[in-house]
C-alpha positions in Angstrom: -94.7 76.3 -30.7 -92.7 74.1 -28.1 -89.2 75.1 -26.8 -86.5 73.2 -28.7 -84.4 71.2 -26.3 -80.2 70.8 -27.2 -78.0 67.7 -25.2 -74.8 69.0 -24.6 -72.2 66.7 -26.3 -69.6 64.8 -24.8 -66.9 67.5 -24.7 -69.3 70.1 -23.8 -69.8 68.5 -20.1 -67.0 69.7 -17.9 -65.7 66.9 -15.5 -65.6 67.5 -12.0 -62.7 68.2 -10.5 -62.8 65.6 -7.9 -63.0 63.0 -10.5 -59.8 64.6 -12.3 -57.7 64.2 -9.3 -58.4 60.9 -8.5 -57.6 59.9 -12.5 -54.1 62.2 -12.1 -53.7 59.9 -8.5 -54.1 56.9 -10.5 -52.0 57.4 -12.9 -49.6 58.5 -10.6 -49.5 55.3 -8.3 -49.7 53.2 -11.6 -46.3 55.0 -13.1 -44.9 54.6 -9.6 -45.9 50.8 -8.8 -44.3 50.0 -12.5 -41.2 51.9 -11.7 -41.1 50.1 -8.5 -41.3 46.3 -10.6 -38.6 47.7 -13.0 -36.4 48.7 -10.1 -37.2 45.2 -7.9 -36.4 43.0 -11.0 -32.9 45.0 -11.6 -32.2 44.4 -8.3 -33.2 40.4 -8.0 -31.2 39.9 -11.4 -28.1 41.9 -9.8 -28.5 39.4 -6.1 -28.7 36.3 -8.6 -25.7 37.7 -10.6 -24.1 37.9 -6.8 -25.3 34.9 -5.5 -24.2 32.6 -8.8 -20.5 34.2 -8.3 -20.2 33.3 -4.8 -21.3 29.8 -5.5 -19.1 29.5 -8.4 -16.4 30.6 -5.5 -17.6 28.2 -3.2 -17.0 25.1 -5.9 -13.7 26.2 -6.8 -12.4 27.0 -3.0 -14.1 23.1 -2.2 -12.4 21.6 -5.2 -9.0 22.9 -4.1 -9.0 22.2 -0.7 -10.1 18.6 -2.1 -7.1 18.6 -4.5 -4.4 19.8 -2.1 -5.6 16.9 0.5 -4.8 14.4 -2.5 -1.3 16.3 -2.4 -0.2 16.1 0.7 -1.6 12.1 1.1 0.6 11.5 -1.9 3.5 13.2 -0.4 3.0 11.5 2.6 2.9 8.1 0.9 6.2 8.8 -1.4 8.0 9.2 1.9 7.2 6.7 3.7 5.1 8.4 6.5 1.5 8.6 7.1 -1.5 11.4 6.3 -2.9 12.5 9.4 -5.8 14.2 8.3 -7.0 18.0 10.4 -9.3 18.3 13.4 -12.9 18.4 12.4 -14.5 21.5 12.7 -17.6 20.3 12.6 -19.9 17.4 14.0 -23.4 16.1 13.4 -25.2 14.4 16.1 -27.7 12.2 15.8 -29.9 11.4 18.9 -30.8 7.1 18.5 -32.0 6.3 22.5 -33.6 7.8 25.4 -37.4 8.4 25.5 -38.9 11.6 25.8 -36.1 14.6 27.1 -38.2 15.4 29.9 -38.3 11.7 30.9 -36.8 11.9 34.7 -36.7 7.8 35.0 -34.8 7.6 31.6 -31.9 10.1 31.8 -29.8 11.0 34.5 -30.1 15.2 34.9 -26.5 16.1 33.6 -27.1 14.3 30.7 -30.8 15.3 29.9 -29.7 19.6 30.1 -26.9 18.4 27.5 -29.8 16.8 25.1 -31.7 20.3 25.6 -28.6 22.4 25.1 -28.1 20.5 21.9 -31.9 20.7 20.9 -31.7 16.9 20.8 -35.1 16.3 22.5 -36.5 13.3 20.6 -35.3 10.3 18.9 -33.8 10.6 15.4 -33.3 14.6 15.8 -30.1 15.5 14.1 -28.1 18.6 14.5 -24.6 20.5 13.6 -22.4 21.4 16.2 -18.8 23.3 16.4 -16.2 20.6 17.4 -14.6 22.5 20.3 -13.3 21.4 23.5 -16.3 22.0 25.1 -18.5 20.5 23.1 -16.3 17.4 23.0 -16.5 17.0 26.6 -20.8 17.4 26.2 -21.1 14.4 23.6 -18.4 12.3 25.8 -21.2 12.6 28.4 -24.0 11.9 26.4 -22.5 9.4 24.5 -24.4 6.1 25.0 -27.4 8.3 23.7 -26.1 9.9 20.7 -24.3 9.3 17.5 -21.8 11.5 15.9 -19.1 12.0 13.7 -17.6 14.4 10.7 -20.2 15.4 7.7 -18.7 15.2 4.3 -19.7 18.0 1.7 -22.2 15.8 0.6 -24.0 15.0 3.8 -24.3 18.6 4.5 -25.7 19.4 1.5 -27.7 16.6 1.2 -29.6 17.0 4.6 -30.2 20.7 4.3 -31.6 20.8 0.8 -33.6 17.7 1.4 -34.7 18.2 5.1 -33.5 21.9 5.9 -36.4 23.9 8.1 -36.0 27.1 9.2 -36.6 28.7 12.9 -38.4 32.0 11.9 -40.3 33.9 15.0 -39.9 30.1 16.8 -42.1 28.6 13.5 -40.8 25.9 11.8 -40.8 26.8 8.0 -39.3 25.2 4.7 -36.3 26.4 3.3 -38.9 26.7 -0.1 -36.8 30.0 -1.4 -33.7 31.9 -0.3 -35.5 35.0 0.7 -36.5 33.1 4.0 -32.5 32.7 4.6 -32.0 36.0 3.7 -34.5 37.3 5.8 -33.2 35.9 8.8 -29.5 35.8 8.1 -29.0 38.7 5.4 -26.8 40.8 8.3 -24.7 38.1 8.9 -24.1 38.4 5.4 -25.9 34.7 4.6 -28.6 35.7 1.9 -28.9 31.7 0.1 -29.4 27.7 0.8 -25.6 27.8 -0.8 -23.9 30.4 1.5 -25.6 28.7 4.7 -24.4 25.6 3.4 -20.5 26.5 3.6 -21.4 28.5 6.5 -21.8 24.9 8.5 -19.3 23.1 6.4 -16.4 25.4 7.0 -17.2 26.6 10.7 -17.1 29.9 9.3 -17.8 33.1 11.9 -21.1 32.9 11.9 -21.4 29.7 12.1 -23.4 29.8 15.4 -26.7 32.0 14.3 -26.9 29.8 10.8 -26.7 26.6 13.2 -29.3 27.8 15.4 -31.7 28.6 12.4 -31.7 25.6 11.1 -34.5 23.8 12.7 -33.0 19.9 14.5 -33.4 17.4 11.6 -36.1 15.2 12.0 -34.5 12.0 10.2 -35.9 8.4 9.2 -34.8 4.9 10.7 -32.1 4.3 9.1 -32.2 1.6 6.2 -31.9 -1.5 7.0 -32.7 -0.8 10.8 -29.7 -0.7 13.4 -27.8 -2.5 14.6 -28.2 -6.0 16.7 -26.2 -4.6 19.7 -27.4 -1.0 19.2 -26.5 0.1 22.8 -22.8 -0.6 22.4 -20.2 1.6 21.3 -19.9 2.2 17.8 -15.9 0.0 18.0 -17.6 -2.5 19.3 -20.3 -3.3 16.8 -22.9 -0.9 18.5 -24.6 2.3 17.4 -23.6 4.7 19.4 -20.7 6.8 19.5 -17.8 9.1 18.0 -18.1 7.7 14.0 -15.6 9.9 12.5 -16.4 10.2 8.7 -18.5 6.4 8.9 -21.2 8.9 10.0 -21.8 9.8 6.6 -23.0 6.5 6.1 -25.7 6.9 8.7 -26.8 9.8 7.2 -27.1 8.5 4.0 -29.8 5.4 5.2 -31.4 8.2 7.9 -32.0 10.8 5.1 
């Protein structure tokens, strides 16, 4: 008579122990990764709760200083005297001649270390700059290749959501999200495209490391081409030149 053979069923066969503390692991990482996601979308939907109030801030603080400049130009107009608007705090500056910065034939030497201090090494290369009595001076001397005046809200805007780059370890990258602000400005306390913004506009303290993030704006001919007599100062139907707020204009047909 031949030996009867049993298979052990399922719950019969112990598993190894090896195999039950990797499944334990498993489960462990799982639980902890999906805590993790909880925790990092709490935390994204408190920054945009943050981030929405301080641009709701900015709007209102803009609006205001807007309104109280209507104010004082109708005050100044019921008495009989004249607005005389503040200093700008800030400038943009527009490189329209020279050739190459490291052209010796082209520029004289002052001039060509003030076009690399200012990052303005090719034609069309825009930046923001501090108006200060140094850096007044500078543009006076580079003058004949530069254009400049005082961005608007607008322009500011304008150019840095439409042709805003980043300087992150010395790459050139898009300002595609805010986390690439953040993660370069977050301890200057500049975490979005909208705090970097008034950042420039206002001059704020900061206003140095959010200027040297941006990456020199790399702008279009303008519209319409220049002008005939482009090497002339900007008063006398040239291009070049202090523009005050007609800058804004130039912007506009270089953007």
């Amino acid at each position: 008579m031949a030996a009867s053979t049993t298979v052990p069923s399922a719950s019969a066969v112990e598993v190894p122990e090896t195999l039950l503390k990797k499944r334990k692991q498993n489960e462990k990482a799982r639980e902890e990764r999906l805590a993790a996601a909880i925790a990092a979308r709490k935390a994204q939907k408190a920054k945009r709760t943050v981030l929405f109030k301080r641009a709701e801030a900015y709007v209102k603080e803009y609006e205001q200083k807007e309104r109280e400049e209507i104010r004082l130009k109708r005050v100044a107009r019921a008495a009989g005297d004249f607005y005389v608007p503040a200093q700008p705090k800030v400038y943009f500056v527009v490189r329209i001649r020279g050739l190459d910065v490291k052209s010796i034939n082209e520029i004289a030497p002052k001039p060509r270390k003030i076009l690399q201090l200012l990052r303005l090494l090719q034609i069309n290369n825009g930046v923001f700059v501090k108006a200060t009595r140094a850096t007044q001076q500078m543009l006076r001397l580079v003058e004949p290749y530069i254009a400049y005046g005082e961005p608007n809200l607008k322009s500011v805007r304008e150019l840095i959501y439409k042709r805003g780059y980043g300087k992150v370890d010395k790459q050139r990258i898009p300002l595609s999200h805010n986390g690439v602000i953040e993660e370069a400005l977050g301890k200057y306390d500049i975490l979005s495209v909208e705090d970097l913004i008034h950042e420039i506009f206002t001059a704020g303290p900061n206003f140095k490391q959010a200027s040297n993030f941006l990456w020199p704006f790399k702008l279009s001919n303008p519209t319409g081409g220049w002008r005939t007599r482009k090497f002339k100062h900007f008063v006398q139907g040239g291009d070049f030149g202090d523009r005050e707020e007609n800058i804004n204009n130039l912007i506009r047909k270089m953007n």
